[in-house]
C-alpha positions in Angstrom: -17.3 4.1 16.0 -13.8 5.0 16.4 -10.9 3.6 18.6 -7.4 5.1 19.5 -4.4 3.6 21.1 -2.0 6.9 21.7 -2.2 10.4 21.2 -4.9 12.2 19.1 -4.2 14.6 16.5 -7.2 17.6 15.9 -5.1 19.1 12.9 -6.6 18.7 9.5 -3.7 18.3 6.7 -2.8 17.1 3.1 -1.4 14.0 3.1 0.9 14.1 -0.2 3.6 11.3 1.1 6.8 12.5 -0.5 5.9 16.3 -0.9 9.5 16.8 -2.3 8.6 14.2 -4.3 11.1 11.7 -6.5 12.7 13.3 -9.5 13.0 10.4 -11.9 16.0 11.1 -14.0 19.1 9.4 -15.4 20.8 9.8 -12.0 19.3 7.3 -10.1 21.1 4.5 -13.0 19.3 1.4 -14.7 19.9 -2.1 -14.6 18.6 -4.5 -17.3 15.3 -6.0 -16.4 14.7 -9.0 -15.2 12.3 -12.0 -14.4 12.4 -11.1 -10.4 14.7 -8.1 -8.8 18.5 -9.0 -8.6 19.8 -8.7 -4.8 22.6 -5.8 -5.0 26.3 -7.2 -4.5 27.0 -8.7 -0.9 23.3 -9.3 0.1 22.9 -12.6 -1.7 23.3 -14.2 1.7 22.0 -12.1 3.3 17.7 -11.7 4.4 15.1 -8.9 5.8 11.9 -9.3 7.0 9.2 -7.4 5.1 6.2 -6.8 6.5 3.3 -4.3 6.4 3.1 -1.2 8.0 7.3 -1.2 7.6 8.2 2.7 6.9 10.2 2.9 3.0 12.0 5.4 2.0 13.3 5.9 -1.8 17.1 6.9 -2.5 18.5 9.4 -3.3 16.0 11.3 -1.2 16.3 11.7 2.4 14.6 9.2 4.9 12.8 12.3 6.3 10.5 11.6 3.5 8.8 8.6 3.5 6.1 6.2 3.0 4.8 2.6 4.4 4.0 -0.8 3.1 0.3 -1.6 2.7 0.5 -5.4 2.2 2.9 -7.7 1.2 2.8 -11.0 -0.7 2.9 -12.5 -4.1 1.8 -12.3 -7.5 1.1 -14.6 -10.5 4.1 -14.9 -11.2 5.1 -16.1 -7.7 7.5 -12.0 -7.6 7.4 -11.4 -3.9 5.2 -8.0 -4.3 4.7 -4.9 -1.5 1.5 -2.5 -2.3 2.2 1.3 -1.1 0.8 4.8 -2.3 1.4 5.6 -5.9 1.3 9.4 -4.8 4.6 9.0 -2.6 6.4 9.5 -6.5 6.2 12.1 -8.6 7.2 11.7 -12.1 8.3 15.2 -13.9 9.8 13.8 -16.7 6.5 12.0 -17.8 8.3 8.8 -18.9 7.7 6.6 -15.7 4.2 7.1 -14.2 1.5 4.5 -15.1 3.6 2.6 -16.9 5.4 -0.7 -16.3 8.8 -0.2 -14.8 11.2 -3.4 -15.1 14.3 -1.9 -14.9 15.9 -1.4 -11.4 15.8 2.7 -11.7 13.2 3.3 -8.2 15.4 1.5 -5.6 13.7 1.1 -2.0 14.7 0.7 1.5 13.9 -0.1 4.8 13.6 3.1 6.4 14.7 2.5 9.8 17.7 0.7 8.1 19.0 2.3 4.9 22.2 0.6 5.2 20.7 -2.6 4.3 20.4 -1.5 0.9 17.5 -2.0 -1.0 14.5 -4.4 -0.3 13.6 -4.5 -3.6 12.6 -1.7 -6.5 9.1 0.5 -7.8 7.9 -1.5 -10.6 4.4 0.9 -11.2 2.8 3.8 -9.6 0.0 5.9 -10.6 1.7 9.5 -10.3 -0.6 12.5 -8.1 -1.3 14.8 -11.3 -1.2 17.5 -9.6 -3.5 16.6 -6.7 -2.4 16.1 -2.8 -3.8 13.1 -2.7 -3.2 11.4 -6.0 -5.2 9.7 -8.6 -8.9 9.4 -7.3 -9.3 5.9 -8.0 -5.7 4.3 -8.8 -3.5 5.7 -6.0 -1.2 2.6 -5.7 2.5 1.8 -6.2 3.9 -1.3 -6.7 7.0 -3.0 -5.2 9.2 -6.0 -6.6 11.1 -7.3 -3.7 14.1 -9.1 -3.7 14.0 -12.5 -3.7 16.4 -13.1 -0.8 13.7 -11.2 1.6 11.0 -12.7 4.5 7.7 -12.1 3.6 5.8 -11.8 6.7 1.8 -11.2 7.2 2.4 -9.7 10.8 3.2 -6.2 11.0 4.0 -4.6 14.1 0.1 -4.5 15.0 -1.7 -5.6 12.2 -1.7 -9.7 11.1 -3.2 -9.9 7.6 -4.9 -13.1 6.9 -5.4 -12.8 3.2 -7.2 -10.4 0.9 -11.0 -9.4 2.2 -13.6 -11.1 -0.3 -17.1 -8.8 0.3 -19.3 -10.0 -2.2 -22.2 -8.2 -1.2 -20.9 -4.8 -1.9 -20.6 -2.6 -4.8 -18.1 -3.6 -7.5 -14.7 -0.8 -7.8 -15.2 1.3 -11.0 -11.5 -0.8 -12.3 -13.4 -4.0 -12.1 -14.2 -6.1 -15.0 -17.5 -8.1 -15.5 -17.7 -10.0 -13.8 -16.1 -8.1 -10.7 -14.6 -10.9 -8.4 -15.1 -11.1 -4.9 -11.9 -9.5 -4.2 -13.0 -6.4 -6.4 -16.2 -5.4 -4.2 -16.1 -2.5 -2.1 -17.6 -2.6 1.7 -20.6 -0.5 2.4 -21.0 2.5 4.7 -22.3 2.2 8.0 -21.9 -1.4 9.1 -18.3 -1.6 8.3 -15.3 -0.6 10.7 -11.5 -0.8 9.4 -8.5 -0.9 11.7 -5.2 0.8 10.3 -1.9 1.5 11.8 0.8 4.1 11.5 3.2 6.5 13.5 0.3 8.0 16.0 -0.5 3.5 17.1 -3.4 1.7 15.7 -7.0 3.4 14.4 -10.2 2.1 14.1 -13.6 3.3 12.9 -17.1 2.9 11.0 -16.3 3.3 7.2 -18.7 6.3 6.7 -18.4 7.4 3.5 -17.7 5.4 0.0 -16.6 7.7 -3.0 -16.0 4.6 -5.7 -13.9 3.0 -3.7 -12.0 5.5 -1.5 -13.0 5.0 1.9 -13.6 7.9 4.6 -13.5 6.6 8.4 -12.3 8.3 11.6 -9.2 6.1 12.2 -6.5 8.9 12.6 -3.2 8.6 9.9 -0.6 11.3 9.0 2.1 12.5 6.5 4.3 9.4 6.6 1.5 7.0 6.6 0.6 7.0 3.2 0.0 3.5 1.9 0.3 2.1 5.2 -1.9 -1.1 6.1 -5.6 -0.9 6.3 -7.9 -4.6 7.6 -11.3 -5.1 7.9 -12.8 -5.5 11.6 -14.4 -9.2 11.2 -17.4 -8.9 12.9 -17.1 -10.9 16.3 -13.2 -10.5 16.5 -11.5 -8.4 19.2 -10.7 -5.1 18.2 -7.5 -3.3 19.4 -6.5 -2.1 22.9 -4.3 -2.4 25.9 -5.7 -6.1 26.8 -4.5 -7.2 23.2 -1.4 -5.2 23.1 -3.0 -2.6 20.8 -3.1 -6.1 18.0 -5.7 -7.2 15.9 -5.9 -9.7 12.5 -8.5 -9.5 9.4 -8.0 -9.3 5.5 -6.3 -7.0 3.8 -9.0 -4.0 3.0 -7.1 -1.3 1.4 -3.9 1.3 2.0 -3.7 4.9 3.3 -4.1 7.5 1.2 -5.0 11.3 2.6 -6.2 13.7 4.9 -8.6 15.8 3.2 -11.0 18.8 4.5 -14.0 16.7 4.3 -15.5 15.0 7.5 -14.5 12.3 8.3 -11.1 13.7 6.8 -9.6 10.5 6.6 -9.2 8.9 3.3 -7.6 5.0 2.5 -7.8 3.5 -0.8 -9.7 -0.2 -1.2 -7.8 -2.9 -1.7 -10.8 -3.9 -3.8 -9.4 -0.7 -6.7 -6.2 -1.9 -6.6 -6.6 -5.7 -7.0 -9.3 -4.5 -9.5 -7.0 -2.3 -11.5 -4.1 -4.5 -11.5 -6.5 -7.4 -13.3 -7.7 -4.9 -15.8 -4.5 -4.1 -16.6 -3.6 -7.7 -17.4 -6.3 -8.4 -19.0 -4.9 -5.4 -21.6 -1.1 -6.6 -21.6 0.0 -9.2 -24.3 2.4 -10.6 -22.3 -0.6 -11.1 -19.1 3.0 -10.6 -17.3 1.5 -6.7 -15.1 3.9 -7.1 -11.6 1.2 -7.5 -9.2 -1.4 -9.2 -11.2 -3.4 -11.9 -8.9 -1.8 -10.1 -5.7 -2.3 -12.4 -2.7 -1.4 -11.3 1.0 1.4 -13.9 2.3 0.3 -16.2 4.7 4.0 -16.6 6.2 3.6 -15.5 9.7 
């Protein structure tokens, strides 16, 4: 099944996020790291309102090239935390990708208001190696925000209402055993997912599930990438003019691609992520991976 709220797109495209993507060199400064993200100078008063499905863009680069927030919420160690594409940075220097960052050197802002400053800073992304659509599996970035900002589940047509538990399913290849709930993946066929992005709000029948990268017929585009994905509960009204094009579920996963494969829409589970993010603690000394127990806000 498939849905659609505005225009329809028949092209069939890469979807690489940043294409010119992020240099990661001296230039961009470093800061000493820190428990939680320092607000810059002249925002300590100041707030924003975060939410998913908000376009980001990473400085110096233009804001012609951007990507969107996925989720937003909290970790373990109560960080305020965004989840976007890992694939919307590419790291030439080898020194930065898949590896913790805790140094403010990958600033990010709001888009649609740059002169805001940033809204927090990359702390971890999983860089493309040389594919369009970045790392099969791992395809995440994540975000520290600052500690001055809103979190906020509703985004501007997607409400989150936590992380989507599927314990029936298939455990993600990054889980650990025992897999969690939250570290299932949904099966084909009797699953639909609702996403959002610059074209209105998508939904369709997950129809294909490579380890935990979901293909579906709900339309995204360059720009999208990481953007929010939820899962249709059954029952619950999907979107369309009657609703305002709005609709609410758990957090199921982020945008990832367009590939030539039918359908050739691609979004990463949230299931991967979360799973990938324990595994990695699990492996760290210090248990202290930004992101670790990610859990969507439930701040409205």
């Amino acid at each position: 099944m498939i849905g659609k709220t505005r225009k329809k797109t028949g092209k069939i495209r890469a979807l690489p996020g940043l294409v010119a993507a992020l240099a990661l060199t001296g230039s961009l400064g470093a800061a000493a790291a820190t428990a939680h993200a320092a607000a810059p100078a002249g925002h300590a008063q100041q707030t924003k309102r975060v939410y998913n499905g908000m376009q980001i863009a990473f400085p110096p680069n233009s804001t012609d090239l951007f990507c969107t927030i996925g989720a937003v919420g909290t970790d373990d160690h109560q960080r305020k935390i965004a989840i976007s594409a890992g694939h919307c940075i590419r790291d030439k220097s080898g020194k930065y990708a898949d590896h913790e960052i805790p140094d403010d050197i990958i600033p990010v802002v709001d888009r649609n208001d740059a002169k805001f400053g940033p809204i927090g800073y990359v702390r971890y992304f999983k860089d493309p190696e040389g594919s369009q659509t970045g790392h099969a599996t791992k395809d995440y970035m994540v975000i520290e925000l600052l500690p001055t900002v809103t979190l906020s589940s509703q985004g501007p047509y997607l409400k989150q209402t936590g992380v989507l538990k599927y314990p029936k399913g298939p455990v993600s290849p990054n889980a650990m055993k025992p897999a969690l709930d939250t570290e299932r993946l949904l099966t084909t066929g009797n699953n639909e997912i609702i996403t959002s992005g610059q074209t209105g709000v998508w939904y369709g029948t997950v129809m294909n599930n490579d380890n935990g990268i979901y293909r579906a017929p709900a339309v995204n585009k360059p720009g999208d990438s990481g953007g929010p994905v939820i899962w249709h509960v059954p029952g619950t009204d999907l979107p369309s003019q009657a609703n305002k094009f709005q609709a609410a579920g758990p957090w199921a996963g982020i945008t990832k691609a367009i590939t030539l494969q039918l359908p050739p829409f691609n979004y990463t589970s949230s299931a991967n992520i979360l799973a990938d993010l324990r595994t990695r603690e699990a492996a760290d000394p210090k248990h202290d991976i930004y992101g670790a127990g990610f859990e969507v806000t439930p701040n409205p």
